[in-house]
N, C-alpha and C positions, 0 to 999 in steps of 0.2 A: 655781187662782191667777188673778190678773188679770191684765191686760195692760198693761205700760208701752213707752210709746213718742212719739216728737219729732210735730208736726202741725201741717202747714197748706200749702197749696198751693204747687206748684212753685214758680211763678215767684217768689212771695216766699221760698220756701227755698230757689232756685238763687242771689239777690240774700246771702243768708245764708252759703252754703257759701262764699262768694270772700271775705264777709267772715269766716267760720268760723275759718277759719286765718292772719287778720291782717286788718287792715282799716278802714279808718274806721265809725262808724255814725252815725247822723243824727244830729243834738241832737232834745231830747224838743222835745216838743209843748207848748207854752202851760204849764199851771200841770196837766200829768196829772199822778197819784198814781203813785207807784213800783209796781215789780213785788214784791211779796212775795213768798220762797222759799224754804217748808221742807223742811229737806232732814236725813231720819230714816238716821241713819248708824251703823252697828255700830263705836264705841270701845271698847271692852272684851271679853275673851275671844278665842274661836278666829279671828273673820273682822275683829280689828281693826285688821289691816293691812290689809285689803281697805279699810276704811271712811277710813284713812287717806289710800289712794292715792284714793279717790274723791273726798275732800274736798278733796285739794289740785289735782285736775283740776278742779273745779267753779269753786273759787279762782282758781285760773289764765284760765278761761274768762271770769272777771268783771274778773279784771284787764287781759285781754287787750281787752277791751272798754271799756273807759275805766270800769266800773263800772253798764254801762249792759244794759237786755234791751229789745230793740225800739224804743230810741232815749228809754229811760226810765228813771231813775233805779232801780236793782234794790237790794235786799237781800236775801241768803242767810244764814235763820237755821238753824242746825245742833243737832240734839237727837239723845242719846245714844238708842238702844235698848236698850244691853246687849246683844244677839238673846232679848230677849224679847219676845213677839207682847204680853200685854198691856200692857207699859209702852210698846212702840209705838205702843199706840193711844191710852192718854192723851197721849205727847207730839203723835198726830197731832192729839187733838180740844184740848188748847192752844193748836197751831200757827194752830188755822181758827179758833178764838177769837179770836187777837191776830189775825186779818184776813189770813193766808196766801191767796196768788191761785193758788198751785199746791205741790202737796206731790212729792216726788223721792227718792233714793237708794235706801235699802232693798236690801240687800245679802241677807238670805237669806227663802226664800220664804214661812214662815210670820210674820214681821213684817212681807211685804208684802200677805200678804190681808186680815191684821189693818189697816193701815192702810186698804188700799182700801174695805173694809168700812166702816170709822170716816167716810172722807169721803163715801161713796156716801150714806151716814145724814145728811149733813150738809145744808142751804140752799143749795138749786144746782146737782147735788154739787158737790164743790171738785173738779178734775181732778188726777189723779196719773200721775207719768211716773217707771216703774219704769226704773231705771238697771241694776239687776242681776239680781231674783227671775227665776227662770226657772220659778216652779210653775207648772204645764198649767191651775189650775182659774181661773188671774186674768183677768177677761174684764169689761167692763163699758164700757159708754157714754163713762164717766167717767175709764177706766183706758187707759194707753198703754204700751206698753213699748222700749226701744232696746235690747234684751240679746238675750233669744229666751228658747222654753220648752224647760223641763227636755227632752221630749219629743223637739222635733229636735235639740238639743245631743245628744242619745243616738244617734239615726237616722242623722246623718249621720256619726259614727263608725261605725256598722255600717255604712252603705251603704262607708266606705272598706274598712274591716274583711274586706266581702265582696270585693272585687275584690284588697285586697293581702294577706289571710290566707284565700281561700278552702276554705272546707272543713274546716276545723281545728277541733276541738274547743276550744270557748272556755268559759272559767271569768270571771263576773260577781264582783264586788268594789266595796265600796260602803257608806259609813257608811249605816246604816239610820234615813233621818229621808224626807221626801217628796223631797228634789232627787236622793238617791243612788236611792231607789227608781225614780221618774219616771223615771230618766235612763236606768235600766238596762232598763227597759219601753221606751224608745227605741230603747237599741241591739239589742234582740231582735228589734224587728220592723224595722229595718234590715239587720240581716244575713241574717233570714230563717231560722230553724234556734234552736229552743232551747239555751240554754247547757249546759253539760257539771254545772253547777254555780253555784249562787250562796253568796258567802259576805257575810253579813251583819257590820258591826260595829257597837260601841253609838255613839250620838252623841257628838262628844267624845271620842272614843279616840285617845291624844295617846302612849301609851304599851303594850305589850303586846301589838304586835303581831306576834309570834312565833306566840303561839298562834291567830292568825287565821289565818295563811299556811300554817299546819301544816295546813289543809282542804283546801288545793289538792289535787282528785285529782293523783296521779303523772303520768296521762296527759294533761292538760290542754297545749295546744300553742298556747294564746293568753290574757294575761290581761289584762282591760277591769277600769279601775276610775275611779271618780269618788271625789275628796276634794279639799275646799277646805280654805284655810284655814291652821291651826297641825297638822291632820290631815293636811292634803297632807304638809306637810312628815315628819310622822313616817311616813309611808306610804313614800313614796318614801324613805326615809335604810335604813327595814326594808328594803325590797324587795331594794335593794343590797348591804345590810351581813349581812344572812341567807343570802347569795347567790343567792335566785333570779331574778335578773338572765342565771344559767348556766343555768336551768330552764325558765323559760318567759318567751317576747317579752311585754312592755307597750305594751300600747296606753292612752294617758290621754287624760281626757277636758282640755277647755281648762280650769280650774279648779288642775289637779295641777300644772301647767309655768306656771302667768303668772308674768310676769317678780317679781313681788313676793315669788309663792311660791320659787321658782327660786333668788334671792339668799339666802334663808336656809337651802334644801335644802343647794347649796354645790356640790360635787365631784358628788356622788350622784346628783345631778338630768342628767350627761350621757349625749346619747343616748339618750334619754326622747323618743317621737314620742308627738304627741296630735294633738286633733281640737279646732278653736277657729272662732271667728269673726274673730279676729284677729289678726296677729304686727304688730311693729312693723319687721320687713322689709318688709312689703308696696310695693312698688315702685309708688307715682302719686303725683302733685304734693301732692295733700290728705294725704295721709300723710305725707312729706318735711316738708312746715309743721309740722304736728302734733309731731311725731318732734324736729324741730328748738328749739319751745319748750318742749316736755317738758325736754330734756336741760338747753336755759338756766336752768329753773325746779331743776332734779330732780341733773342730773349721770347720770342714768340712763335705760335706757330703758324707754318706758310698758307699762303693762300694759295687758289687755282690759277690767280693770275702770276703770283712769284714760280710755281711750275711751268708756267705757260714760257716765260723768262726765261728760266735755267733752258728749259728745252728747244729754243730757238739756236741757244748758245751752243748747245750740246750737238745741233743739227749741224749748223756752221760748222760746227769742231769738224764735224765728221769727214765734208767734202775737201776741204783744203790738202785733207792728208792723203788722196791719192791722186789731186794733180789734174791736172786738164782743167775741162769750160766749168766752171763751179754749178750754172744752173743743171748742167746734163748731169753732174756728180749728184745735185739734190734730187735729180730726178730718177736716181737709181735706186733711190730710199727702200727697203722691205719691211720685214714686221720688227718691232724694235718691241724691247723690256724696259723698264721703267720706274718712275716712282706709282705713275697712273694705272700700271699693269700695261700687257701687249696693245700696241696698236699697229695698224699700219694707214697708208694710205693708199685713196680709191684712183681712179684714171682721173681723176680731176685733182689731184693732190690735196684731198681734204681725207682729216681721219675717220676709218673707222674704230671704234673702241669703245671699251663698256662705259655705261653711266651706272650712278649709284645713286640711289635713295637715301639721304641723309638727313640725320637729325640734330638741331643742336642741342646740346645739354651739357650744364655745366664748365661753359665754354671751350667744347667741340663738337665738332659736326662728326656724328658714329654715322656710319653707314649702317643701315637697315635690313638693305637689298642692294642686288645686282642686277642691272638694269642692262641684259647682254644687246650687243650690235643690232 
């Protein structure tokens, strides 16, 4: 996968975060050209609630700015994927056609290599800032990401996994496409101990899931799973309504509990602990903001993937305002503040940053623990 992620040097992205979460921003500059911003977003099928919530975080971020990215007039053009890798890539190489200065969203991972690829081919390359793929193999010069890889989204569930279910025989779960697989190669080598078991389902398994659950060894005394989507939702509603909720503890990954999934699980979804990058509990100033226009815009609270959104947008804000090759600006990135707490990114432009042990209750996810770098 490649790497998406925000970029460009502190002190103009600390000038950013105050204005991140409300603010004024400068008027443009003389007669500069706007900010082009395609932004390749799953409408349709299992993750188009995700693309939803992302799109209307992106929105929010441009309204929240008077319509402006780095003190310049922006437009955010928005193209459906489907979650199909190649219609992503013609809508990516239309986008750089009509004159795109940065491409964004990209909700699952094999739509976002297929893009990164299409730009990386492209005059330039056009720079991309993955808001969500978390696939391990997305890396490139030209590629950035604000999410994380599949890889430690897994590891840092194990690493909690081993401290607060030590020892226990753990059974893997997991639609079988690259983020379930990745993720599950994460938590192995996080907990340290192969699993007792892995059970595999098809992609899109939205129904039938009786006869998955029916592989759980008897013995199994821990079970990790990853599902996004309209999948989370049936994953978890089975889990419960089958009863092994009285069988074996769940452990989820952040994908299964975000708030978006969560609201349509319903009942089912309480008392469900996962492992995330972010709750909308999280207690600091930049979060409260965040939190605060979410609900004015939404009536609701945000998901990881509408932070994932806002902070794409926030990235992009950053580099326009001081000018030159945009991707070299994103690639100046340092440690940034936030709604998520500090992060930065590594020589691959992927972040590092705390995860959090969450739980939901009461319809939210409390953090438990901190799950450091």
């Amino acid at each position: 996968m490649r790497v998406p992620v925000p970029g460009l040097p502190v002190a103009g992205f600390l000038v950013l975060m105050v204005a991140g979460c409300g603010g004024a921003v400068p008027p443009p500059d003389g007669d500069e050209p706007p900010v082009e911003v395609g932004a390749i977003i799953t409408q349709i099928g299992v993750y188009a609630a995700l693309g939803d919530e992302m799109e209307t975080a992106m929105r929010l971020y441009l309204d929240e700015h008077g319509g402006r990215l780095g003190g310049r007039p922006a437009r955010l053009v928005v193209a459906d994927d489907a979650g199909n890798p190649d219609l992503a890539r013609q809508e990516a190489r239309r986008l750089i056609e009509d004159g795109a200065d940065v491409l964004t969203g990209l909700i699952s991972s094999p739509v976002a290599v297929a893009v990164a690829d299409e730009a990386g081919e492209a005059t330039g390359p056009v720079p991309v800032v993955v808001a969500n793929a978390g696939a391990d193999e997305l890396t490139g010069p030209h590629v950035f990401r604000v999410s994380y890889t599949n890889h430690e989204h897994g590891r840092a569930a194990g690493r909690y996994a081993a401290e607060r279910y030590a020892g226990r025989a753990v059974v893997l779960m997991a639609s079988d496409h690259q983020a379930g697989v990745e993720t599950l190669r994460g938590f192995t080598a996080g907990y340290g101990a192969e699993p007792l078991a892995r059970v595999m389902t098809p992609p899109g398994t939205v129904t039938g899931f009786e006869q998955h659950f029916a592989r759980i060894p008897a013995e199994a005394e821990l079970l990790f799973a990853f599902y996004a989507g309209g999948e989370a939702v049936a994953f978890a509603r089975a889990y419960k309504q089958l009863g092994y909720d009285a069988k074996v503890p769940l452990l989820a990954c952040r994908n299964l509990t975000d708030e978006e999934v969560v609201r349509a699980i319903g009942p089912d979804a309480e008392g469900i602990t996962s492992a995330g990058m972010y709750a909308p509990s999280l207690n600091n100033p930049d979060n409260a903001a965040f939190v605060a226009r979410w609900r004015a815009r939404t009536g609701r609270n945000p998901s990881a993937v509408a932070l994932q959104g806002w902070d794409a947008m926030r990235v992009i804000d950053a580099a326009p305002a001081r000018g030159g090759d945009l991707a070299r600006r994103l690639g100046e990135l340092g440690e940034l503040a936030g709604p998520r707490g500090p992060f930065r990114l590594n020589d691959q432009h992927d972040p590092v940053q705390n995860w959090y042990a969450r739980k939901y209750q009461n319809g939210v996810n409390s953090v438990i623990a901190t799950i450091p770098p």
